[in-house]
N, C-alpha and C positions, 0 to 999 in steps of 0.2 A: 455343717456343709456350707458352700459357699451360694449364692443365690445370685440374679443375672445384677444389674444395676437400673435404676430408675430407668424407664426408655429405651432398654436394649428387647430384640425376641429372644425368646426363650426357647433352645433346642430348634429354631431354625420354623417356627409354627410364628403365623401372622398376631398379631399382636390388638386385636380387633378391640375398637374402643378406643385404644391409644396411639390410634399412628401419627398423629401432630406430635404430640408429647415424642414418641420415639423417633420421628423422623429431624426435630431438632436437638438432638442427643447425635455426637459424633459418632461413637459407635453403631448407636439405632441404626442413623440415616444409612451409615453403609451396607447393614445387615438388610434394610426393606429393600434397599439397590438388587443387591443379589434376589430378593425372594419375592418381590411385587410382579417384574417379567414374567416370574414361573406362572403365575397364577392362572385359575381356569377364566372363561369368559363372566363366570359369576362371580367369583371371586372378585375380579378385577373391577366390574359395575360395583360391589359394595364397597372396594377401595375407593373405588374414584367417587363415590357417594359420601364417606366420611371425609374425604382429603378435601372437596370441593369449596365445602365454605372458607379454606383457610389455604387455597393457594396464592392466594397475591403475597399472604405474609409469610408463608415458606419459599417462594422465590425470592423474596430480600433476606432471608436466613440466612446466618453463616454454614452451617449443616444441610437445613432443609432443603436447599436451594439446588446442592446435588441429588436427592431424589426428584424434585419437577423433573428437571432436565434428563434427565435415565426415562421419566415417565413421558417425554415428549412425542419417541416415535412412535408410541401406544395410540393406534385408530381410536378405540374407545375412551379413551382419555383429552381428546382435542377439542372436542366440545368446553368439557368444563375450564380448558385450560383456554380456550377463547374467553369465554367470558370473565376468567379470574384478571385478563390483560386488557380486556375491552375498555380504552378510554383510561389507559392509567401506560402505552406504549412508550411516550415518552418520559416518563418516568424512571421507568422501569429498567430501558437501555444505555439512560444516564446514571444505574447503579451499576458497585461492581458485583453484586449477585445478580442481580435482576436480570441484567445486561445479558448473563451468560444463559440464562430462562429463557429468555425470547428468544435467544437466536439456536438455541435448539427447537424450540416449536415452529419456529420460521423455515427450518431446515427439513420439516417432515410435514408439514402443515400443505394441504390442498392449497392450488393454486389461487383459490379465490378466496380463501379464509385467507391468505397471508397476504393478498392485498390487501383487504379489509383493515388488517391490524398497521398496515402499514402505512395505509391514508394517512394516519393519524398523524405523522411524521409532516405533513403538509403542512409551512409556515414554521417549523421548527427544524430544519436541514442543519440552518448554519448551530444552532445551540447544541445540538447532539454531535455534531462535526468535530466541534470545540472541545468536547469531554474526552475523557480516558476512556470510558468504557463506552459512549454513543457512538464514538469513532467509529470500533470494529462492530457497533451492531447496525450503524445506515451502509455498513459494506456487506454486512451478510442479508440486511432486506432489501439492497440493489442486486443482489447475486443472484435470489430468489423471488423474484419478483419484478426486476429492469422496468419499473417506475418511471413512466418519464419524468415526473416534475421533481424525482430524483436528481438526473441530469440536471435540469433546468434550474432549480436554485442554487446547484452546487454552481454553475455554470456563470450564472448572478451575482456569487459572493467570491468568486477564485482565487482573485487576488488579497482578502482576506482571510481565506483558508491556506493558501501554500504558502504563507510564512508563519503557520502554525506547526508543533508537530503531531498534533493529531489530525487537524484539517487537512495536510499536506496528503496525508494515506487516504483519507477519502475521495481528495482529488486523484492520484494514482489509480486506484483499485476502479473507481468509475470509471478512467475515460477507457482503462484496461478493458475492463467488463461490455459497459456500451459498444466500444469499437469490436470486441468479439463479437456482439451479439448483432454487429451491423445497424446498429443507433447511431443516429448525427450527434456527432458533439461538437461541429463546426460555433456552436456559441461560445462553450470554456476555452478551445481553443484562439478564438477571438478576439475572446475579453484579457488571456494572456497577451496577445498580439498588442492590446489597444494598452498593454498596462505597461509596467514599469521591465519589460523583458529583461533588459540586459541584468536589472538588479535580481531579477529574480534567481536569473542563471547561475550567478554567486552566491546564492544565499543558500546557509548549513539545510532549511530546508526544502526552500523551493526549486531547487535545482532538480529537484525529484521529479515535480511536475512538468518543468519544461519538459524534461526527458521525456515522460510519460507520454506528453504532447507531439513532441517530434518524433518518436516511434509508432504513435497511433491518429495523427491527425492525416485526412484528405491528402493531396498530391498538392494543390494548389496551395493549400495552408502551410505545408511542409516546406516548400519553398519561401514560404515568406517567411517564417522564421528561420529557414538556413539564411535569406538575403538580409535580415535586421541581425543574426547572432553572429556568421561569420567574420565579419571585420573585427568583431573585438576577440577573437580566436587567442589572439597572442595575451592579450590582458587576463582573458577566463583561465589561462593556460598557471596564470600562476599563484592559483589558490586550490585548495584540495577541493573546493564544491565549484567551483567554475572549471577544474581540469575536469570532471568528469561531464560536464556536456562536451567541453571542448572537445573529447574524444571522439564522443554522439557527432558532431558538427563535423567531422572529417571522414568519419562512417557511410555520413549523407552523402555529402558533397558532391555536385557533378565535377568532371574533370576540368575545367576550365575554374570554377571555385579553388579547388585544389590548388591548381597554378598558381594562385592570387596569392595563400595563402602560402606555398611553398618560396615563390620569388621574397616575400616578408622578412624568411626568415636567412634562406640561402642568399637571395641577389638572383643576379638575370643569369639567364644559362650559356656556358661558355664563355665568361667571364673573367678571368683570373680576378681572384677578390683576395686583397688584403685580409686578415684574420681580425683586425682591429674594428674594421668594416660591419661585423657580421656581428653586431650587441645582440640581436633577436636571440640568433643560436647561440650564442656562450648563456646568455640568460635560462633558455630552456634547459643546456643541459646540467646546468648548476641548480635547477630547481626541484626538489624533493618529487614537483606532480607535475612539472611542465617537463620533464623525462617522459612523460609516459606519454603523452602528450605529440610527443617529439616523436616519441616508436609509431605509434596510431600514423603519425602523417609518412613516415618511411616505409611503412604496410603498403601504403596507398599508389604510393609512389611506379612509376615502369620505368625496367629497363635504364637507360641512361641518365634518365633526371635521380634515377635513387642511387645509383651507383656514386654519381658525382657528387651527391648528398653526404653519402656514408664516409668518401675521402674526405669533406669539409669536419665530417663528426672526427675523423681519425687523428686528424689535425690538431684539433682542438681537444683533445684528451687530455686530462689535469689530475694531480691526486684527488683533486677537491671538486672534482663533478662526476657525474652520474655514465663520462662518455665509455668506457670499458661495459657496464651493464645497457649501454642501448645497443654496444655493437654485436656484443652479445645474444640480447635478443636477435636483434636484426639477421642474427648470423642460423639463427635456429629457426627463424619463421619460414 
């Protein structure tokens, strides 16, 4: 006959004595997944009695690591699983098991127990920031738990996290979060303002942030970086990470902005303008992302100033630009 293998249960019956052994066994672990939740409340106390001394090293388990985390929204399991992570937090969400342990117990864990574990994160924002797996876990213990000194050292290091690409998500995902939650983030916004803006607006990945910034900062702050990003409108227009703020930035724009930005490309209005005249527009419409770029400001556009726009675009139609697919949109919006 055939018999189960090292670490598997047998016939679907708790495996009592061996559940480290079985829970790091591929098989095992998935089998305790299923059969640990059934269990009665006693049951459950003597799992979480044998499993306890050996959860820190079955959260870093390749196997084991999927039973913690099944065992996380377990009430009687949060205790032992506090103290398997007490004082070893950043560790933990700097691994790629570990990482995905906490932020399940994070996710079910009492309001005050998930502060607790989450202190610990204090003076180590930017280093967890930086990692592959700290990333997504300082965004799931600002989600559940909106920390301020959270904010505040992401807030302090900005400009060396949003030309990361994991830093960059931490930057996002906060000011997201905070500004949902009605948290000031008038500092990160800030320290973007105070930093290298325009460079950032280009960059593969800080362009995320500005956005992030200009969609969720104050009114007042909003405008100061529409008043430092929009002049280089036409520049951002023509890289694939600087066209996408530059769209953001005509999104915003008050009307008189617009204007600034539309005379740049078009000339003064009523005008008859030579075609040789107008490099801004033949640039945009020959550019893979400053097309789109180009749609975003003829959205914006009223009445007569867009209509006299779309005759300069009609003009300027080429086999070798983009102008047929903007009139196109233009024509469907």
């Amino acid at each position: 006959g055939t018999s189960s293998p090292p670490g598997a249960t047998a016939g679907g019956k708790v495996p009592w004595g061996s559940l480290v052994a079985t829970a790091m066994d591929p098989k095992g672990s998935r089998e305790l997944q299923q059969l640990l939740p059934k269990l009665s409340k006693g049951q459950l106390a003597r799992a979480r009695d044998e499993l306890a001394p050996h959860m820190h090293a079955l959260s870093r388990h390749t196997f084991g690591n999927y039973l913690v985390s099944k065992l996380a929204p377990l009430a009687p399991m949060h205790a032992a699983l506090a103290a398997a992570f007490r004082g070893r937090v950043v560790e933990l969400l700097c691994h790629a098991q570990g990482s995905r342990v906490v932020q399940a117990y994070l996710a079910a864990a009492a309001p005050a127990e998930a502060e607790s574990l989450v202190s610990e994160l204090d003076g180590h924002v930017v280093e967890c920031a930086l990692d592959t797996h700290g990333s997504w876990g300082v965004c799931v213990a600002f989600r559940h738990t909106h920390a301020p000194f959270l904010v505040a050292q992401v807030a302090k290091h900005v400009a060396a996290l949003c030309t990361q690409q994991h830093g960059v998500r931490v930057v996002q995902q906060l000011l997201h979060e905070a500004a949902s939650a009605g948290m000031d983030i008038s500092a990160a916004v800030g320290s973007l303002l105070e930093g290298e803006l325009g460079y950032l607006a280009a960059h593969p990945f800080g362009n995320y942030a500005v956005q992030a910034a200009l969609r969720h900062a104050a009114p007042s702050q909003r405008v100061a970086m529409l008043d430092a990003l929009l002049p280089s409108t036409l520049a951002l227009s023509g890289s694939k990470h600087g066209s996408n703020v530059a769209e953001m930035l005509l999104m915003l724009a008050s009307v008189e902005q617009l204007e600034a930005v539309r005379r740049q490309i078009f000339g003064p209005p009523d005008t008859p303008v030579d075609l040789a005249e107008l490099p801004q527009l033949r640039a945009l419409m020959s550019s893979p992302f400053g097309n789109y770029v180009l749609q975003a400001l003829l959205r914006k556009l009223k009445d007569g100033r867009r209509s006299a726009a779309l005759q300069l675009v009609e003009r300027h139609i080429s086999d070798d630009n983009f102008g047929r697919a903007i009139l196109a949109a233009a024509s469907s919006a």
